[in-house]
C-alpha positions as CSV (number, residue, x, y, z in Angstrom):
1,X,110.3,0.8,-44.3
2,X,111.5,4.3,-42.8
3,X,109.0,5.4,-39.7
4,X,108.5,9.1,-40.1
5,X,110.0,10.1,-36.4
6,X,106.7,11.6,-35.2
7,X,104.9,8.2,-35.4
8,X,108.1,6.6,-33.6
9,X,107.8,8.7,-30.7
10,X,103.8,7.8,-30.8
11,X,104.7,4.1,-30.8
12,X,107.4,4.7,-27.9
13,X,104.7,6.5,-25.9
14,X,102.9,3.5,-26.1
15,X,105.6,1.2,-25.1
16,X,106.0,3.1,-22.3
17,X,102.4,2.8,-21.4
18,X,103.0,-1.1,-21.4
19,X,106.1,-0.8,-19.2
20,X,104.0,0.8,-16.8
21,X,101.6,-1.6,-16.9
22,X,104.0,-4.1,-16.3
23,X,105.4,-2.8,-13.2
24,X,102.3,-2.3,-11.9
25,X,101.8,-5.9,-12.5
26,X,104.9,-6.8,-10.7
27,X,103.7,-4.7,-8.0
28,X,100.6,-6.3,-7.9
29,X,102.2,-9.7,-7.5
30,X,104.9,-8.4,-5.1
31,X,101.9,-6.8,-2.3
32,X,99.0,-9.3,-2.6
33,X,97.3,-7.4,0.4
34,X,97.3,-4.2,-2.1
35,X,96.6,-6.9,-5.6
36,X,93.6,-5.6,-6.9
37,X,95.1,-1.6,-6.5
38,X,98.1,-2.4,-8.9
39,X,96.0,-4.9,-11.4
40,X,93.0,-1.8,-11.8
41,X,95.9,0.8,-12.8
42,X,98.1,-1.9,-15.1
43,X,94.8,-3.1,-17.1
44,X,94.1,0.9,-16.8
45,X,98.1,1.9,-18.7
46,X,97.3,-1.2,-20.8
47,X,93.9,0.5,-22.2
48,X,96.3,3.8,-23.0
49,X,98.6,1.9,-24.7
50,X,95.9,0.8,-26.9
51,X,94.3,4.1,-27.2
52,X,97.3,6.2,-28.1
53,X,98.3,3.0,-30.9
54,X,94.8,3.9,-32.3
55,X,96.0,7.5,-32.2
56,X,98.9,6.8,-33.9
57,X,96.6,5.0,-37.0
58,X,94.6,8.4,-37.3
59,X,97.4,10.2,-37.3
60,X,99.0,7.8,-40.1
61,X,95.4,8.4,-41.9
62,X,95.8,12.3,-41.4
63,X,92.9,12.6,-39.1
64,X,95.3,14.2,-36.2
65,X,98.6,16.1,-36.2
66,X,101.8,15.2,-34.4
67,X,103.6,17.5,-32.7
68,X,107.3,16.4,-34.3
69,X,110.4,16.6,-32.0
70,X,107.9,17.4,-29.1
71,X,109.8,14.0,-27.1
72,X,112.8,12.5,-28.3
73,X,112.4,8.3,-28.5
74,X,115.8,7.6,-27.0
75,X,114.4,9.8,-23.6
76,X,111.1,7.8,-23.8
77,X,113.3,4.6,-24.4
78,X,115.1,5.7,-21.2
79,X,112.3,5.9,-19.1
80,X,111.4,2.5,-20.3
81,X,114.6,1.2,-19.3
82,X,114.0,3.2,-15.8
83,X,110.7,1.8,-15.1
84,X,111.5,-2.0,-16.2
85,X,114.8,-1.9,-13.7
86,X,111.5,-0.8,-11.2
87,X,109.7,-3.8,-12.2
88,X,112.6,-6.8,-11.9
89,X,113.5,-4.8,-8.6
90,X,110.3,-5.5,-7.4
91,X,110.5,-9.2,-8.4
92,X,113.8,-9.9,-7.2
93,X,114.2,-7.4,-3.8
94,X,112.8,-6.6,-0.9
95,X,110.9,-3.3,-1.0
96,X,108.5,-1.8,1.2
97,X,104.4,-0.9,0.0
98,X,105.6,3.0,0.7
99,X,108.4,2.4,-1.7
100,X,106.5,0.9,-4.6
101,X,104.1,3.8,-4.3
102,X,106.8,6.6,-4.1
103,X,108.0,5.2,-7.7
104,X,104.3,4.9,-8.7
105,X,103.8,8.4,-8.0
106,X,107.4,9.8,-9.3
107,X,106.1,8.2,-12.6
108,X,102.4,9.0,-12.5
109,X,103.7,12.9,-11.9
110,X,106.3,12.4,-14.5
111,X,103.6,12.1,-17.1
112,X,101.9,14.8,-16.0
113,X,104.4,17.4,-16.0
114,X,106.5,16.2,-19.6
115,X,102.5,16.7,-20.8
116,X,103.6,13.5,-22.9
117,X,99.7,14.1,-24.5
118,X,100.8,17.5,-26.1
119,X,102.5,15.8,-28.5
120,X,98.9,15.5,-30.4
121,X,96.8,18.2,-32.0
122,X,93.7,17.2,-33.4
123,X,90.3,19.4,-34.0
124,X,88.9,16.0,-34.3
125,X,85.8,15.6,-31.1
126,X,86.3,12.5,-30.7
127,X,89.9,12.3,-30.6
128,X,90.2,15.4,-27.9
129,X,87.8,13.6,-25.4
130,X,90.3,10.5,-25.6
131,X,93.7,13.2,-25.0
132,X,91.4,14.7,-21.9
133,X,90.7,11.1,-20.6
134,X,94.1,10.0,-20.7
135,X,95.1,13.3,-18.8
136,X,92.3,12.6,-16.2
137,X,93.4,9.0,-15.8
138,X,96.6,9.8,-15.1
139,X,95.5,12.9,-12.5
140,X,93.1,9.9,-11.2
141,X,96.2,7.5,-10.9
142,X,98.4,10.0,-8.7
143,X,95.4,10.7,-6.6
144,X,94.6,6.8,-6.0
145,X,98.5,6.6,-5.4
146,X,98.7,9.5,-3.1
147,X,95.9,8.2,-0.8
148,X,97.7,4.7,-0.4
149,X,100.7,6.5,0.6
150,X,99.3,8.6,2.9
151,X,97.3,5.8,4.6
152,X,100.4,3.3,4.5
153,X,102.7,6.3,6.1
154,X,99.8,7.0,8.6
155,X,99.6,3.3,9.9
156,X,103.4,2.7,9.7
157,X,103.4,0.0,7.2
158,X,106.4,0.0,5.4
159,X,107.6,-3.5,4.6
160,X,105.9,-5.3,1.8
């Protein structure tokens, strides 16, 4: 069966959704002190993952349109790859709270200025209030990240 590229680059979006819930995960187990912070934003990329696969069904039904060629899969692929060298980082190195959150927030701002969402155009209600909630979700992430950093900076912890 040949994936029309449009709904490939929806299904990598997702992955990459899952990748960052992953790391966030490993995170999570790597700085119990800060466990519940990671798990809220992993179950938090998990639910976008699921939200932008239901996306990607509308879309196959015609209920949305994808922006074709908006993101390439091979550049969402490598930003998988990127963030899952992150994740066994964190479960085989050393790395400070400070550092974890720097890559959290490199990541979190990365989403927000490739506008990854843009890639859908829908007059559909519904569907626009999910594409704003995933955008204020992510603004929400970087904020929650920021803080942390800021306190963890401002007390001098920086081992993990």
């Amino acid at each position: 069966m040949n994936i029309p590229p449009a709904i490939g680059e929806v299904e990598a979006m997702a992955r990459h959704e899952e990748a960052i819930a992953q790391l966030y995960t490993a995170f999570a187990d790597k700085f119990p002190d800060y466990h519940n912070f990671w798990l809220d934003l992993s179950n938090e990329e998990k639910g976008h993952a699921e939200w932008i696969r239901k996306f990607k069904s509308r879309c196959e039904e015609g209920e949305c349109k994808i922006n074709e060629g908006r993101f390439r899969t091979k550049a969402i692929d490598t930003s998988i790859q990127y963030i899952n060298g992150y994740a066994l980082k964190a479960k085989q190195e050393e790395m400070s709270i400070a550092y974890a959150l720097t890559i959290s927030l490199d990541i979190e701002n990365a989403l927000l200025d490739k506008s990854f969402i843009e890639i859908y155009e829908t007059d559909d209600e519904d569907l626009k209030e999910v594409l704003q909630h995933l955008i204020d979700d992510t603004k929400r992430h970087k904020a929650k990240v920021e803080k942390l950093l800021n306190q963890t900076r401002h007390s001098g912890e920086i081992s993990g």
